[in-house]
Backbone as CSV, one residue per row, in Angstrom:
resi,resn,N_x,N_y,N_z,CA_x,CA_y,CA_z,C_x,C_y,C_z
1,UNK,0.825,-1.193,0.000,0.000,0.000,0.000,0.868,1.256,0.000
2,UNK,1.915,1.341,1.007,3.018,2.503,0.778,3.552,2.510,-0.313
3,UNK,3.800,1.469,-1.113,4.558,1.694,-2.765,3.404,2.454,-3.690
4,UNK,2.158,1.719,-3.220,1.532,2.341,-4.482,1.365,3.940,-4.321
5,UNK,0.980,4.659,-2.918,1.163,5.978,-2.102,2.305,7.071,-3.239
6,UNK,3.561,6.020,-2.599,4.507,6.612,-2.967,4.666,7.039,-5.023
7,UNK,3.949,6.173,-5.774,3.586,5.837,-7.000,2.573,6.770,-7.146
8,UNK,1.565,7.351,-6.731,0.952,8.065,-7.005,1.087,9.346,-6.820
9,UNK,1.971,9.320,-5.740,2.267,11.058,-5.077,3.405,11.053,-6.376
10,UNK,4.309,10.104,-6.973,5.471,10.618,-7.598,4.648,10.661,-9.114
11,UNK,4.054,10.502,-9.525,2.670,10.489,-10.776,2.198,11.877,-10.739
12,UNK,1.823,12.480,-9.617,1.354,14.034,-9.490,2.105,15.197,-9.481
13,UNK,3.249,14.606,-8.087,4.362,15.270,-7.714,5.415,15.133,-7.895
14,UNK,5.815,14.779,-9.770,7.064,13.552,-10.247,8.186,14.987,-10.065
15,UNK,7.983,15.702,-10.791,9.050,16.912,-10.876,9.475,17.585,-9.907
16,UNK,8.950,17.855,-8.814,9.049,18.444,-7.948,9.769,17.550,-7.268
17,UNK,9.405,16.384,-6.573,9.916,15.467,-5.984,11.406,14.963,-7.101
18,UNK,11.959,15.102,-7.841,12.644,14.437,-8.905,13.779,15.314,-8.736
19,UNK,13.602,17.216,-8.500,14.279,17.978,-8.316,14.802,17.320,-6.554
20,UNK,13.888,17.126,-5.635,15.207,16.759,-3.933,15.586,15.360,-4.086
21,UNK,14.439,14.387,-4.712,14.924,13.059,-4.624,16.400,12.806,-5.708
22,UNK,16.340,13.705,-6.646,17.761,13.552,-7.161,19.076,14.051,-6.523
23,UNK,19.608,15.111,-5.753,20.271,15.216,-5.057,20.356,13.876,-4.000
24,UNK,19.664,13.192,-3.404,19.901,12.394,-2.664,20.106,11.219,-3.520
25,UNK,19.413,10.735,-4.605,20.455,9.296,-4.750,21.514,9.348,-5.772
26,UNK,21.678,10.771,-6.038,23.015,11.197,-6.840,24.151,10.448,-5.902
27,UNK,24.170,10.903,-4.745,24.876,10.680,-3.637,25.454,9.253,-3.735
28,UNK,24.925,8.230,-3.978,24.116,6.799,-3.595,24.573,6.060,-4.976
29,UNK,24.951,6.513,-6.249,24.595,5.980,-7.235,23.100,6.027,-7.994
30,UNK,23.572,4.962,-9.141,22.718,4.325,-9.840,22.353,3.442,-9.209
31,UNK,22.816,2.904,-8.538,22.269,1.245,-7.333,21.508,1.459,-6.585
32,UNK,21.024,2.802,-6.174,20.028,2.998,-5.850,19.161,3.988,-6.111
33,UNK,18.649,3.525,-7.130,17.649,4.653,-7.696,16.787,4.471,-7.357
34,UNK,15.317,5.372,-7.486,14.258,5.005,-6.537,13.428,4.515,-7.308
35,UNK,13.598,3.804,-8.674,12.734,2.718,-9.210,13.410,1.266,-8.290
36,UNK,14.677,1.392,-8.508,14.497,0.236,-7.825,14.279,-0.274,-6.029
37,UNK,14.685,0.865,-5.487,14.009,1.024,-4.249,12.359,0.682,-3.937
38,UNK,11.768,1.749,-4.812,10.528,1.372,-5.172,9.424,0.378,-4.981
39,UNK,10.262,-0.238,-6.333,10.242,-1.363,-6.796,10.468,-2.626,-6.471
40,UNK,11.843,-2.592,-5.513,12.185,-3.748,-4.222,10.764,-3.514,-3.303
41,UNK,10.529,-2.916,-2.811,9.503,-2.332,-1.671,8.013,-2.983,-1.764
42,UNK,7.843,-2.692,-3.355,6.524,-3.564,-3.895,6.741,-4.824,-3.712
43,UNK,7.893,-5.578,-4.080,7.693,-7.148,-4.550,7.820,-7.502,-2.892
44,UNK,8.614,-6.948,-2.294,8.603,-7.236,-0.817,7.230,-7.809,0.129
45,UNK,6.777,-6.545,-0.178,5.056,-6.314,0.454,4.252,-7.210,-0.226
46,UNK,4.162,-7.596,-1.799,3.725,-8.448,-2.484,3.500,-9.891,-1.895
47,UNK,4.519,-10.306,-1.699,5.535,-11.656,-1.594,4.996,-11.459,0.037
48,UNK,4.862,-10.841,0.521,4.452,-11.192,2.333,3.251,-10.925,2.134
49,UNK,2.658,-10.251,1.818,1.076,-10.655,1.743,0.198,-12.277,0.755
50,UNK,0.736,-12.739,0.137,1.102,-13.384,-0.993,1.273,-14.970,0.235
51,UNK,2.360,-14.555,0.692,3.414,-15.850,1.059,2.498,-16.366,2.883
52,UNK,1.867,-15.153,3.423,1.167,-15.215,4.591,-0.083,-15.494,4.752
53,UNK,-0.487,-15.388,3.281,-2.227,-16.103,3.040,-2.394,-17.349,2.248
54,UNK,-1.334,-17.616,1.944,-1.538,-18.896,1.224,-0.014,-20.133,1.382
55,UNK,0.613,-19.687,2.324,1.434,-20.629,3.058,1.092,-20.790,4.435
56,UNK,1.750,-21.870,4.823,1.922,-22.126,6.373,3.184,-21.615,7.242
57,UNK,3.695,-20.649,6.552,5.179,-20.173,7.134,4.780,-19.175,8.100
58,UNK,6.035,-19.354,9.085,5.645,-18.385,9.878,5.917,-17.134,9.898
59,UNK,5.664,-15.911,10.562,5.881,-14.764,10.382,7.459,-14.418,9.684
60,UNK,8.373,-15.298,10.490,9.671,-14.413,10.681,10.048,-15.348,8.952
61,UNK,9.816,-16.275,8.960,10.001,-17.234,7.539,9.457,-16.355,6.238
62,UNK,8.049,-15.380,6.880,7.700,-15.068,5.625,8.411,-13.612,5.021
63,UNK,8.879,-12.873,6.274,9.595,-11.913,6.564,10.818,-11.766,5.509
64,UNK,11.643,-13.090,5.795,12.886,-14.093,4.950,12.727,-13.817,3.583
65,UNK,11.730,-14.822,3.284,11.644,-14.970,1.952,10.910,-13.639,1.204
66,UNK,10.509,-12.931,1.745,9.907,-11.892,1.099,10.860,-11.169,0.741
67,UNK,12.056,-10.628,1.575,12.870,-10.151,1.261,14.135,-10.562,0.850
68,UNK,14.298,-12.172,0.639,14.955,-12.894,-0.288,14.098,-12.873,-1.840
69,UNK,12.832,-12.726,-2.077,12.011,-12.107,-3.501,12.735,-10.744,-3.219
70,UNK,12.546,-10.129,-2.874,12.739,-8.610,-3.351,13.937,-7.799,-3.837
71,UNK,14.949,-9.026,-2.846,16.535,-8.891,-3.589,16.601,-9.436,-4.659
72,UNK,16.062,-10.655,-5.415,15.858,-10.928,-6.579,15.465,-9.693,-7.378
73,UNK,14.156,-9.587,-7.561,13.768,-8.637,-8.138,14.678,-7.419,-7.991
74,UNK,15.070,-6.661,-7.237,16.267,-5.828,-7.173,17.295,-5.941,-8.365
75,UNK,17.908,-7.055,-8.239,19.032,-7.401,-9.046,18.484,-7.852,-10.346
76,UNK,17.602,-8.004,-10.801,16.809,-8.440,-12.182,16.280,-7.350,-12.853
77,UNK,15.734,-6.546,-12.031,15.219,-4.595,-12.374,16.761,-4.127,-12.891
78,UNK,17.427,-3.496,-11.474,19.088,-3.508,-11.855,19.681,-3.700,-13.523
79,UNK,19.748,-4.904,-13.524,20.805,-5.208,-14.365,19.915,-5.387,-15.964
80,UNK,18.848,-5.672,-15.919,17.859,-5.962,-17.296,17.028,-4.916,-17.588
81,UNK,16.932,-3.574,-16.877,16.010,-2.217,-16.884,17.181,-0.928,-16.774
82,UNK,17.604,-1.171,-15.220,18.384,0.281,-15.406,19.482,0.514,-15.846
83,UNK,20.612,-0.737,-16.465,21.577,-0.417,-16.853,21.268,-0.372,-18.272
84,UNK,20.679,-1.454,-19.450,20.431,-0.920,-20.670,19.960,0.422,-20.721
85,UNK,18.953,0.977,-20.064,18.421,1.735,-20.149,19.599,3.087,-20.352
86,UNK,20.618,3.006,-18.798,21.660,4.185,-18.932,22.391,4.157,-20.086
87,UNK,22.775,2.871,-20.986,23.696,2.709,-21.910,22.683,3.311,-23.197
88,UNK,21.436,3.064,-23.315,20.613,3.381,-24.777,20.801,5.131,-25.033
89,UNK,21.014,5.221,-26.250,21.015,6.741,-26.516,20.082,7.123,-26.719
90,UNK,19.781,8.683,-25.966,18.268,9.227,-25.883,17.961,9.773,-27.170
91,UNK,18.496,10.019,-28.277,18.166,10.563,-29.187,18.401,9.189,-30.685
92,UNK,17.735,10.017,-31.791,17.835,8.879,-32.679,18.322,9.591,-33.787
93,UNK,18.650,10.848,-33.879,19.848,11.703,-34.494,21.331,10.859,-34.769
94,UNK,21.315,11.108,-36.094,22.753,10.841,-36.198,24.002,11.503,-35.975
95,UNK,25.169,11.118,-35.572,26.294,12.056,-35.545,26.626,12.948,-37.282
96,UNK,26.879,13.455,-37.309,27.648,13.818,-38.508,29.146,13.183,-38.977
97,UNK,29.840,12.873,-38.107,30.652,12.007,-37.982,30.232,10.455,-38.589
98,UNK,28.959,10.028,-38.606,28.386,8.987,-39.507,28.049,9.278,-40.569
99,UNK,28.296,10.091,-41.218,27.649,10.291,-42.873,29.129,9.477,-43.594
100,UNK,30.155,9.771,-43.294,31.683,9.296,-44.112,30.197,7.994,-44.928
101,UNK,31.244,8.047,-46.232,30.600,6.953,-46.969,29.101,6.900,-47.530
102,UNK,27.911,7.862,-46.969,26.975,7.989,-47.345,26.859,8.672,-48.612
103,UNK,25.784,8.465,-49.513,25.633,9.330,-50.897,24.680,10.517,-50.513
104,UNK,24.466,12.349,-51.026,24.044,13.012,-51.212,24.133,14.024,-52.343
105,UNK,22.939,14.893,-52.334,23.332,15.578,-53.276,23.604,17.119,-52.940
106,UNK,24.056,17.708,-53.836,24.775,19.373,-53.320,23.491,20.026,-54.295
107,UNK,22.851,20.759,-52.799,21.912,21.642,-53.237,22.581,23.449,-53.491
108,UNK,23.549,23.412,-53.049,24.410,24.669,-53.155,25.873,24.543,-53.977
109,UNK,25.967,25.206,-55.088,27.021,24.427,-56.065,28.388,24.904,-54.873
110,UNK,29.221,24.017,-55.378,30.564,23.841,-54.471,31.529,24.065,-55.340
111,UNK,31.896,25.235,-54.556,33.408,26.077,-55.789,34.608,25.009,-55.375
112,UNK,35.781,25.381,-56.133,36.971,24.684,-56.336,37.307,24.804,-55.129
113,UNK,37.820,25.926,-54.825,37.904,26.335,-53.307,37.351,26.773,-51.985
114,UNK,35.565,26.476,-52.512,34.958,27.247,-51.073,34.160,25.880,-50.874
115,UNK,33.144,26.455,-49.904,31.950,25.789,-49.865,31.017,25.797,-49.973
116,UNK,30.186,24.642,-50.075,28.744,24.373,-50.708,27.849,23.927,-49.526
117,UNK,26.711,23.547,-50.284,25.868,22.534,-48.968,25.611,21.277,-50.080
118,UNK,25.344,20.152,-48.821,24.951,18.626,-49.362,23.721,18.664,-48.766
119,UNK,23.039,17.814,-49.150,21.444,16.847,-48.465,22.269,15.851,-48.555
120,UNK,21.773,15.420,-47.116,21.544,13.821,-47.354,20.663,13.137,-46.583
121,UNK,19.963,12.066,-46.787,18.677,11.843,-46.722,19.070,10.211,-46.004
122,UNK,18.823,9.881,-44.744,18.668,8.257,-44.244,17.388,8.053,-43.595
123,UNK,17.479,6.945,-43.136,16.617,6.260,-42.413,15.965,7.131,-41.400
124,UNK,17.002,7.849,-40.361,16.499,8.619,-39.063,16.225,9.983,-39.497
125,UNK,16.410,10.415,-40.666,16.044,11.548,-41.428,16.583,12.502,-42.287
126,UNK,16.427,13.312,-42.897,17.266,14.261,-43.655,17.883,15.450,-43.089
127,UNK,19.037,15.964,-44.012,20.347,16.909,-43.426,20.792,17.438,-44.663
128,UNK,20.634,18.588,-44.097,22.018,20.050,-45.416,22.755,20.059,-44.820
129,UNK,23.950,19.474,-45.072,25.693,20.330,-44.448,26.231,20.718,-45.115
130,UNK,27.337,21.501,-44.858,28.442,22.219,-45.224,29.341,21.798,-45.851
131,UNK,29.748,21.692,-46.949,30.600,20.967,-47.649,31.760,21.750,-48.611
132,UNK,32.807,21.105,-48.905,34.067,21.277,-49.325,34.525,20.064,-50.037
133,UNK,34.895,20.398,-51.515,35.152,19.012,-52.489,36.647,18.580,-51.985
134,UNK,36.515,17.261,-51.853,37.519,16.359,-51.648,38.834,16.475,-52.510
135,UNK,38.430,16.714,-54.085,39.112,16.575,-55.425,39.609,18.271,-55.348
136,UNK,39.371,19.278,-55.217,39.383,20.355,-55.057,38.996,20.899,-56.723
137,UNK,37.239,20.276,-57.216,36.696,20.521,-58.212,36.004,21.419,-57.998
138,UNK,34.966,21.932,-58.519,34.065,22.154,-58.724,32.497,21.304,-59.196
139,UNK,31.568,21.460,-58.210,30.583,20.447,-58.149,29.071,21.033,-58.344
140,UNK,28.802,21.199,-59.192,27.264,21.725,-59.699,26.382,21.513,-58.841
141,UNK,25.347,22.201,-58.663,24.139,22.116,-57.949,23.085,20.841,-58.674
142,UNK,22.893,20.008,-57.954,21.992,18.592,-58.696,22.504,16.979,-58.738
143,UNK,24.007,17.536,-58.646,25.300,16.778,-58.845,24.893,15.463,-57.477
144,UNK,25.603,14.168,-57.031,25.173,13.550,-56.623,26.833,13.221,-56.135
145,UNK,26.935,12.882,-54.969,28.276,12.990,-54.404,28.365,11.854,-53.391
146,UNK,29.499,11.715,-53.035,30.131,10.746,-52.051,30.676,11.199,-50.694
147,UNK,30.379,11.561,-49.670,30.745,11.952,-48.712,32.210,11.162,-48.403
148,UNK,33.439,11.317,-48.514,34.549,11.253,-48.139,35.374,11.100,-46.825
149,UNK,34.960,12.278,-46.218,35.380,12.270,-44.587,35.085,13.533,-44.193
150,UNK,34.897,13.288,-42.976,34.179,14.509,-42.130,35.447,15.567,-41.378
151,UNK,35.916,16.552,-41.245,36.589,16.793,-40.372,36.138,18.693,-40.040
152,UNK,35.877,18.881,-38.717,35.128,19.693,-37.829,33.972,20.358,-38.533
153,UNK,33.475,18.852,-38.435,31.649,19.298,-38.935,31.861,19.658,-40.461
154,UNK,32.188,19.248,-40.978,32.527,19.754,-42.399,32.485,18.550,-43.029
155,UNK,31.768,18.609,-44.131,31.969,17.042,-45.490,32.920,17.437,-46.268
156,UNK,33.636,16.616,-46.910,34.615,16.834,-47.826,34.227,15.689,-48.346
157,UNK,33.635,15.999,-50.148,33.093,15.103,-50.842,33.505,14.793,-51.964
158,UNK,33.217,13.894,-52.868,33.340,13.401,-54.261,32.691,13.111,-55.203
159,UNK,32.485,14.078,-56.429,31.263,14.084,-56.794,31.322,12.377,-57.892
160,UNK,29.920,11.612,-57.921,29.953,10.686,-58.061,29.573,10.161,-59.703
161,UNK,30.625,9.747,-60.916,30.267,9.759,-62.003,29.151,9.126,-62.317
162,UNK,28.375,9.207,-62.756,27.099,8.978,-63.623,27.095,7.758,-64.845
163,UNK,26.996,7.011,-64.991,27.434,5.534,-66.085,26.046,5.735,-66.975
């Protein structure tokens, strides 16, 4: 009943509470974050209400095992929820640093010596960058190119012959 309390006040009062409860398990780690605190707390209470109405164990037995479940669950939340979770990247943006090798085209013609812009168009979405020919050509606007290598945010490209 206190988990779910605590689940509902943090449902209403998530931000507010998120701003002091983070200073405190900053402190503490990731090992104890308050999902899994939480979350231990539920299966705990679960598992003794659970284990005291439908076993013959006694108090201090059910006490045990409830909180032999809840360290389970602890370490199963832990390691299969909050650590993928810290490792997954929050965004689905690509680096620019990943285009090397991709094909686009130069919507801004690209002098011998200056720069132009590219599109380029993937899966997670489309991009104009800044570009500078690889060959030190000149590259028409329409032209269809090879991204080469990236260096400080910059494409340096190759425009791509046509068969």
């Amino acid at each position: 009943m206190g988990s779910l309390a605590v689940a509902l006040i943090s449902l209403f009062l998530g931000n507010i509470l998120d701003g002091i409860l983070e200073s405190v398990f900053d402190t503490v780690g990731d090992f104890f974050n308050p999902l899994l605190v939480f979350g231990t707390l539920s299966v705990i209470g679960g598992a003794g209400v659970l284990l005291s109405k439908y076993s013959g164990l006694g108090e201090f037995y059910v006490l045990a095992v409830s909180i032999l479940f809840g360290l389970g669950a602890y370490f199963l939340i832990y390691y299969f929820l909050v650590i993928p979770m810290s490792n997954a990247e929050s965004s689905t943006s690509i680096s620019v640093y990943d285009l090397e090798g991709k094909i686009g085209e130069v919507i801004t013609t690209i002098p011998a010596t200056g720069m132009g812009e590219v599109f380029v168009s993937s899966s997670s979405g489309s991009r104009s960058e800044t570009a500078i020919s690889f060959d030190d050509t000149e590259i028409k606007q329409g032209k269809n190119v090879v991204i080469v290598e990236v260096k400080d945010h910059i494409l340096y490209v190759s425009e791509i012959d046509e068969f």
